[in-house]
N, C-alpha and C positions, 0 to 999 in steps of 0.2 A: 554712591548708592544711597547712603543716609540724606542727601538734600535730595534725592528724588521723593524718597519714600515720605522726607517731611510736607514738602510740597505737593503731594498726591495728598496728603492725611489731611494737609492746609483745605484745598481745593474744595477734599472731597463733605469738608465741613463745614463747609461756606455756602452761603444762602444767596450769595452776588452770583456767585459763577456762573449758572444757566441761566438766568435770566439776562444776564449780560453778554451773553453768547445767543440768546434769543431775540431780542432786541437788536444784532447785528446782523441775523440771516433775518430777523424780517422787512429790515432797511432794505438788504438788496433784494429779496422776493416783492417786496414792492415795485423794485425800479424792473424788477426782470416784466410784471406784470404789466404793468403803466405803459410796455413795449409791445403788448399783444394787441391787437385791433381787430376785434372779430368780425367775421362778415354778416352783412344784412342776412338776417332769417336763420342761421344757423343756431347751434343750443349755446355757444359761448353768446352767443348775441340776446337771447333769452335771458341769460343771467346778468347782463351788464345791467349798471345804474340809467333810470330813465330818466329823473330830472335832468336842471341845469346845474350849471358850473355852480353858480352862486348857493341852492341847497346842497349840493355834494360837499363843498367846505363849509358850510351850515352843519354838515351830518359829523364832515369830521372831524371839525372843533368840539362839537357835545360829544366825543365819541372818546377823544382826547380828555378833554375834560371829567369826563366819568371815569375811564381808568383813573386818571391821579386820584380821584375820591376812594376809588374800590381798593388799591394799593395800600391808602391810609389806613383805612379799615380792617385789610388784612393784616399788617404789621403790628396793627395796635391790639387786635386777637390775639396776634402769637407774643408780643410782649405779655398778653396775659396768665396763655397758655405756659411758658416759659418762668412766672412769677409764679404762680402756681403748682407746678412739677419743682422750682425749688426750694420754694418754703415747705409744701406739705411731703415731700418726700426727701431730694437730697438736692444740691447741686451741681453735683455728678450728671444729674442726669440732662444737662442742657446740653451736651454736645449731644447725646440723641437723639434732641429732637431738631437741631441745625442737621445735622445728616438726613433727616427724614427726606425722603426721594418726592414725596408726594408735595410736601412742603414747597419744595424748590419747582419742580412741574409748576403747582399753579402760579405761585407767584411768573416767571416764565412766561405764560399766556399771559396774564396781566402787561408784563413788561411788551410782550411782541407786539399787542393789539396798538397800547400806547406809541411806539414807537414807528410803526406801520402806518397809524392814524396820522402821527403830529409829520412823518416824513410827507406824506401825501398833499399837505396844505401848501408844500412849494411847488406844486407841479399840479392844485386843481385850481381851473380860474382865474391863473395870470399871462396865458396866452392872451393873443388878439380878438381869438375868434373864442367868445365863451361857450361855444357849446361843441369847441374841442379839447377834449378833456379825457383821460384815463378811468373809462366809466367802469372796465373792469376791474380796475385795479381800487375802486370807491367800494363797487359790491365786494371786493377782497375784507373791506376793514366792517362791514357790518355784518359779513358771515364771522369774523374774530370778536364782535361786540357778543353774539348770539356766544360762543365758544367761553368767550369769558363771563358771563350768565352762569353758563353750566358751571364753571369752576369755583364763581362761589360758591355756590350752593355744594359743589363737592368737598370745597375746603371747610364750611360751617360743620359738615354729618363728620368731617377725617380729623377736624381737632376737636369736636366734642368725645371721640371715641379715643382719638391720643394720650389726652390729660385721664383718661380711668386708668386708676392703678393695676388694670388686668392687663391693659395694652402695654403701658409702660411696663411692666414686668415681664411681660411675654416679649415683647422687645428686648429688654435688657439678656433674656434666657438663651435666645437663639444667635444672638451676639456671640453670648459668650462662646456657646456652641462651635461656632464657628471658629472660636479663638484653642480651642480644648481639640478641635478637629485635625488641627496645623498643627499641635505637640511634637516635639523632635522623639526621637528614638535614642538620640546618642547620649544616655545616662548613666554616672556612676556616680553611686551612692557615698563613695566613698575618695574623692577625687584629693591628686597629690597635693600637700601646702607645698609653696613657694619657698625655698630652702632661706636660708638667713643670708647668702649676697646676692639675693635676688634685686634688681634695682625696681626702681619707683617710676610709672609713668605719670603725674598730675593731670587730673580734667582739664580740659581749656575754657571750658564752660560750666556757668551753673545752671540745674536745673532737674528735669526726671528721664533717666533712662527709661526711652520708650521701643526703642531695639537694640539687639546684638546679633551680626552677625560674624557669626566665628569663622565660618568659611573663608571670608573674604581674609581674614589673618593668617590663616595655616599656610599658603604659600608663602608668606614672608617669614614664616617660623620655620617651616621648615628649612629652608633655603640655607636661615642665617645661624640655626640648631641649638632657636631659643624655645622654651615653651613660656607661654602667655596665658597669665590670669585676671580674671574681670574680678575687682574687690565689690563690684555691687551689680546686684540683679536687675532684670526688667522690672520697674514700675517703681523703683526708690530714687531717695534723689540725692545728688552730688553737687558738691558746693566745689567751687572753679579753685586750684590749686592742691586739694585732697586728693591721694588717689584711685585714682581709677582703674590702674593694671598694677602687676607686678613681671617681669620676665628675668629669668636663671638659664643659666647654659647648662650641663651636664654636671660639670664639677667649678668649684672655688676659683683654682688657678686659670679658667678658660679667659679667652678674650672677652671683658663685656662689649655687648653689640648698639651700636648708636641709636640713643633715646631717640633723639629729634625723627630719626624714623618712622619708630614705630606710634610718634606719640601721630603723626600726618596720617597712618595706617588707620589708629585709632579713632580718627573724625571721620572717618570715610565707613569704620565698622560697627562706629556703638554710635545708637542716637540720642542727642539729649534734647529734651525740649520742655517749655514751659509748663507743660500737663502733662499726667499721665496720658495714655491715650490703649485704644484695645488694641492694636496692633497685636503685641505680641504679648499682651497682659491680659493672662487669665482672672488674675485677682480683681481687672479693676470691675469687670460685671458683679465679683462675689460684693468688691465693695457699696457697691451701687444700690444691690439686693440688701446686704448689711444696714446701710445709711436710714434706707426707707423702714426697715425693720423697728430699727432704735428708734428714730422718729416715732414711728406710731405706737411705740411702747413711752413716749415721754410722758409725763401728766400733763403735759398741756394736749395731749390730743387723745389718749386714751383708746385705742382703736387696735385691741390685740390681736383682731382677724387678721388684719392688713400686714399686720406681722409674722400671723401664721402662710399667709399665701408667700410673704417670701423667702422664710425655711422652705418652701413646698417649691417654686423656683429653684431655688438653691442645688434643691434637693437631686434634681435633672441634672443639673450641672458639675455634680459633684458623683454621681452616680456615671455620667461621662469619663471624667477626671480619672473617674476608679477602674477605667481600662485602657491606659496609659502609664506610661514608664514616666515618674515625677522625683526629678532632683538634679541636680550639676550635670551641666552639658558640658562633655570632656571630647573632642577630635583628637585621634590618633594618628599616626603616621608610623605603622609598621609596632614596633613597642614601644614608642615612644610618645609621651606626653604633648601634645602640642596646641592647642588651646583648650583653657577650663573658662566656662561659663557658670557661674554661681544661680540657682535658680531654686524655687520651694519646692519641699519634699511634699506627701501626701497629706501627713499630719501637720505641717504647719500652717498650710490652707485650710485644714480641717479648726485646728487651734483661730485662728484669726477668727475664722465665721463664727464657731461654739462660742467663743469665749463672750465677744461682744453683744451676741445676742443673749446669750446666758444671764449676764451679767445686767441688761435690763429688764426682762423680762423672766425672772427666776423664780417672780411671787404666780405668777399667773399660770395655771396645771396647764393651758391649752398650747401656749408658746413650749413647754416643756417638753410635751407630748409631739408637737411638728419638730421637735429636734430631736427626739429618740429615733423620730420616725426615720426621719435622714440620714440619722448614725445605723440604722437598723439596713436600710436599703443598702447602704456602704457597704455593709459588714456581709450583704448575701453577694455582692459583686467580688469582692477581695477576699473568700474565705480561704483561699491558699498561700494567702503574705500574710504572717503573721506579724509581720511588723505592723503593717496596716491595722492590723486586727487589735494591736495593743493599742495602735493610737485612739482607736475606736471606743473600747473601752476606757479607756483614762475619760475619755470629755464624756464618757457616758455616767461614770461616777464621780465628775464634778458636776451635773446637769442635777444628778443625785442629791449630792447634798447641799447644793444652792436651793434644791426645792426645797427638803428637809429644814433647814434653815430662815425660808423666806415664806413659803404658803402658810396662813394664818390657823384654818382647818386642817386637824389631821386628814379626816376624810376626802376632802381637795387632793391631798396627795396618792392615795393608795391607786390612782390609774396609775399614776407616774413613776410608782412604785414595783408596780404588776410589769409595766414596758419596760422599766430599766433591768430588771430582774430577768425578766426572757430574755434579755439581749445579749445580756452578760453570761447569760446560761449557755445560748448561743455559739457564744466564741469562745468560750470554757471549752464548749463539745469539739468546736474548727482546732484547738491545738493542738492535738495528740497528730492529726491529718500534716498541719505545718511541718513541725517537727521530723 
């Protein structure tokens, strides 16, 4: 299951793929076409090319030829568009825009017209008789000339609109969305440690857990009436030889159950791979939104809206997040422990976001303020978990006194002051209710 899911993840972020699957179905739509011979007077006979052999391979060597030019063109865009989204925002964000569906589409037409084109020149004009020739299948490759027209000019308007940091953030949002959408259910807050003869299973691989599926391990724990624990979450990463699991039988004197088992169980159930990736990573959208944040709070760019629109992102995302069960993914089998998945609580997600955008942006009341706002929005979704509610508060009294400490104007500060102060008032009032 983990080399399916990597090789779908591979695929699905690759810019070859349909264009090279495009290029093969329009090879054979060609030869399927170059077979049709329509009758005098009918509408397919209307549409067939009316020159000779010799302008029809005139048409589809220019025709050939213009694709490869438009191709360069487009690649050398998106190498820009792609330099561009990583310096001024993160580097994170390139595999967002290799995924872009639109992206791959045109390129696609580009590919099939070329390929459609350059197949056609074996089969127009080296019969006997030149003026038998596949005319329909000639009109085929300049209704695709006409087709790839439109697509530049559709890919010029969808990457000038990509590279704005509104798209890419709104991108990044509903990604994650998607990722906050999928949350398991099966959470304990509080899940068993691994007792002291618990044995060691080592990674075989280095790199970043980008799934776990625990499912796939419970039949084998059960069976063998081990439980199984993951020492690291989705989206961290493991160095080959450290471990990766622990599993314990019931008691000390039980039979320990064969490593090499579970360690072949374990490449089939947790994924590792060279990146993070969103699959099953909620964090890596918040880090994406983060990256771009800090970025535009650096002094080399200076540009604290851009910072505030992704607290304001953020904010959806984590206002998701806050109606969700979040912490250690524990399967059970009857009373009994059988796989623990290590994963973040609500505050630690919450901690990762605050802290770093805090921490650059702590002089500036307006970055302040989009982070009160986020903790504020949190604090109306979760006012019955009080634990939530304290973690709320804690980053709201350090957002406090980073301001206090960093804004140069007292005056600067008194918005920052008034929203932190309601907040805190807020979830003072939500505790008597928790309890």
């Amino acid at each position: 299951m983990r080399r399916r899911e990597a090789l779908a993840e591979y695929l699905n972020a690759s810019l070859f793929v349909l264009p090279f699957i495009s290029g093969a179905i329009s090879i054979l739509v060609g030869w399927v076409v170059s077979m049709v011979e329509p009758a005098p007077g009918s509408w397919l006979g209307l549409l067939a090319f009316r020159g000779s052999s010799a302008q029809a391979r005139d048409a589809l060597t220019a025709i050939s030829g213009t694709m490869v030019t438009v191709m360069a063109l487009v690649l050398g865009l998106s190498v820009v568009a792609l330099q561009t989204s990583s310096t001024q925002f993160s580097p994170r964000l390139l595999r967002n825009f290799l995924r872009d569906r639109q992206n791959q589409w045109v390129l696609s037409v580009f590919m099939g017209t070329f390929c459609y084109s350059a197949a056609g020149l074996y089969t127009v004009g080296v019969e006997s008789d030149p003026e038998d020739f596949p005319r329909l299948a000639v009109s085929g490759s300049i209704l695709l000339l006409f087709a790839s027209l439109a697509a530049v000019v559709f890919y010029a308007d969808h990457v000038s609109h990509a590279i704005q940091v509104d798209s890419i953030m709104q991108r990044v949002e509903v990604e994650s969305l998607a990722v906050v959408s999928h949350m398991h259910e099966d959470v304990d807050l509080v899940p068993p440690e691994p007792p002291p003869w618990a044995i060691t299973i080592p990674a075989r691989s280095s790199g970043y857990v980008v799934t776990a599926h625990p499912q796939l391990l419970a039949p084998l724990a059960t069976r063998c009436g081990v439980s199984i624990a993951l020492s690291k979450r989705v989206g961290e990463h493991v160095v080959q030889g450290v471990p990766l699991a622990r599993i314990w039988t019931p008691g000390p004197d039980d039979p320990q159950p064969d490593a090499s088992v579970f360690a072949h169980a374990l490449d089939d159930a947790v994924g590792i791979g060279f990146e993070r990736t969103r699959q099953q990573d909620a964090a890596m959208g918040i880090r994406q939104l983060v990256d771009a944040a800090c970025k535009a709070l650096s002094p080399a760019v200076n540009d604290p809206y851009t910072a505030v629109q992704a607290v304001d992102h953020m904010a959806v995302i984590f206002a998701a997040m806050a109606q969700h069960h979040l912490g250690p993914r524990v399967v059970w089998a009857g009373d009994h422990v059988v796989v623990v998945v290590p994963s973040r609580r609500f505050g630690e997600y919450l901690r990762t976001m605050c802290g770093l955008v805090r921490r650059y942006g702590a002089s500036e009341p307006t970055v302040d303020l989009a982070l009160l706002r986020l903790l504020d929005t949190c604090a109306t979704i979760v006012h019955r978990d009080w634990t939530r509610l304290s973690d709320i508060a804690d980053e709201a009294k350090l957002i406090l006194a980073d301001a206090d400490r960093e804004i140069r104007q007292s005056a600067d500060s008194v918005p920052v002051h008034r929203a932190a102060d309601a907040l805190l008032s807020r979830i003072a009032a939500y505790r008597p209710q928790a309890e």
